[in-house]
Structures are given as C-alpha cells and as structure tokens.
C-alpha positions as CSV (number, residue, x, y, z in Angstrom):
1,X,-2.7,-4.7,-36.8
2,X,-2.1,-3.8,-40.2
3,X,-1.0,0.0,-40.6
4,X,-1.9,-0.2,-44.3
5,X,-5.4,-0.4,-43.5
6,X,-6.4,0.3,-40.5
7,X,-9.5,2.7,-39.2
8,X,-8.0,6.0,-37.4
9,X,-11.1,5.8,-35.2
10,X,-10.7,2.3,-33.4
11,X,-6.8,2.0,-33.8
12,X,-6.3,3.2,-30.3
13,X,-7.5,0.3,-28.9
14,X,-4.4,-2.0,-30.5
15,X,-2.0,0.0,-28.0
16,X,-1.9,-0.1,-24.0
17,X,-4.5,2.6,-22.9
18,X,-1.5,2.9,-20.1
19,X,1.0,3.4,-22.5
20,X,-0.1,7.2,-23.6
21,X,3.0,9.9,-23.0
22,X,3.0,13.4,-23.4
23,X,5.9,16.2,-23.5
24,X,6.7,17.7,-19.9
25,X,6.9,21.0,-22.2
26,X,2.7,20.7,-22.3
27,X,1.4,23.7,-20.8
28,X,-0.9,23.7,-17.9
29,X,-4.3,23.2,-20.2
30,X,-2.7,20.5,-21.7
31,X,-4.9,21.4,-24.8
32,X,-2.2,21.9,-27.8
33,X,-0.8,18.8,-27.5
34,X,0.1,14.9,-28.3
35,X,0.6,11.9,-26.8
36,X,2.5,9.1,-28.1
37,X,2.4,5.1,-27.3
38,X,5.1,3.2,-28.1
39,X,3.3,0.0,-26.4
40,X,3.5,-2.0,-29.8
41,X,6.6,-3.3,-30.9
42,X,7.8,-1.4,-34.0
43,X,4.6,0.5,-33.9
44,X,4.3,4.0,-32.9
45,X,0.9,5.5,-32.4
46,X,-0.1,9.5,-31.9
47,X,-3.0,11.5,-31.1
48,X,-4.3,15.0,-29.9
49,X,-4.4,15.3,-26.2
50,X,-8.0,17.0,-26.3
51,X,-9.6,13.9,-28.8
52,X,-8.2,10.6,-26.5
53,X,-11.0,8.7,-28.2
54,X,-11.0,10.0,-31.3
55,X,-8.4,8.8,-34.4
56,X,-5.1,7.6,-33.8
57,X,-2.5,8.1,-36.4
58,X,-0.2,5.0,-37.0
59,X,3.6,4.8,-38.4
60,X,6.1,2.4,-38.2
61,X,9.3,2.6,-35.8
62,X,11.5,3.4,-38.8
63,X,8.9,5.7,-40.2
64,X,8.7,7.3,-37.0
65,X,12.6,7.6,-36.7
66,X,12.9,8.9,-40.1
67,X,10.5,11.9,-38.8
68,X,12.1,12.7,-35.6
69,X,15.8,12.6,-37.2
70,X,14.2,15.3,-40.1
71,X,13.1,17.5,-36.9
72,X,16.1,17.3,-35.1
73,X,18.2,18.1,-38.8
74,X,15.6,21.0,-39.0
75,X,14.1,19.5,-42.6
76,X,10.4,20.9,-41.6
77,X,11.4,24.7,-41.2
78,X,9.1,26.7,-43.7
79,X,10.8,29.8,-45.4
C-alpha cells in the first residue's frame, strides 16, 4: 500500500478485518468512537466506530507515534 496515494474508501481492506481495536473507555453505544489496526507492519490505520466500511485514515508508525507522544505532552489543548 502506498499511504501517499491511497483511496480512504477501500484502504480498510489492506489491514486484517480482525485486527480492529477500540478503547475500553467506549461507552455503551459505542457510537463516539475509533478503532485502530495495527495489522500492517509500520502501518497504523483508524476509523469511526459507526462508518466500519466507510474511509480509513492511514499514517505511518512514526507518524502515529509522533501523535500520541503530542497527546500524552498535552500539545493539542486549545486555549
């Protein structure tokens, strides 16, 4: 797969339909939520929980790294 052009519609189907995780923190509906597949190696994929066959956002392990570490550091707060 190659991330720099890829369709958001039909990447799902490059990752393990098994592989889909969600947060235990989901609520009960489940319906404000994502998933996340780490099935590829050094591909991480992510979607809404309510669309699982609709588009599929792909990053890179390092991009997705780079995200998580700004969360965890707080970099996203607004105000």
């Amino acid at each position: 797969m190659d991330i720099r052009s890829y369709d958001p519609m039909a990447a799902g189907a490059a990752f393990d339909t098994a592989g889909w995780q969600r947060s235990a923190l989901c609520g009960p509906d489940q319906g404000d939520c994502v998933e996340l597949n780490f099935s590829r190696p050094g591909l991480v994929a992510l979607r809404d929980t309510k669309l699982d066959g609709g588009p599929v956002l792909v990053f890179t392990t390092a991009e997705w790294d780079a995200f998580t570490r700004g969360l965890d550091r707080g970099g996203f707060r607004r105000g």
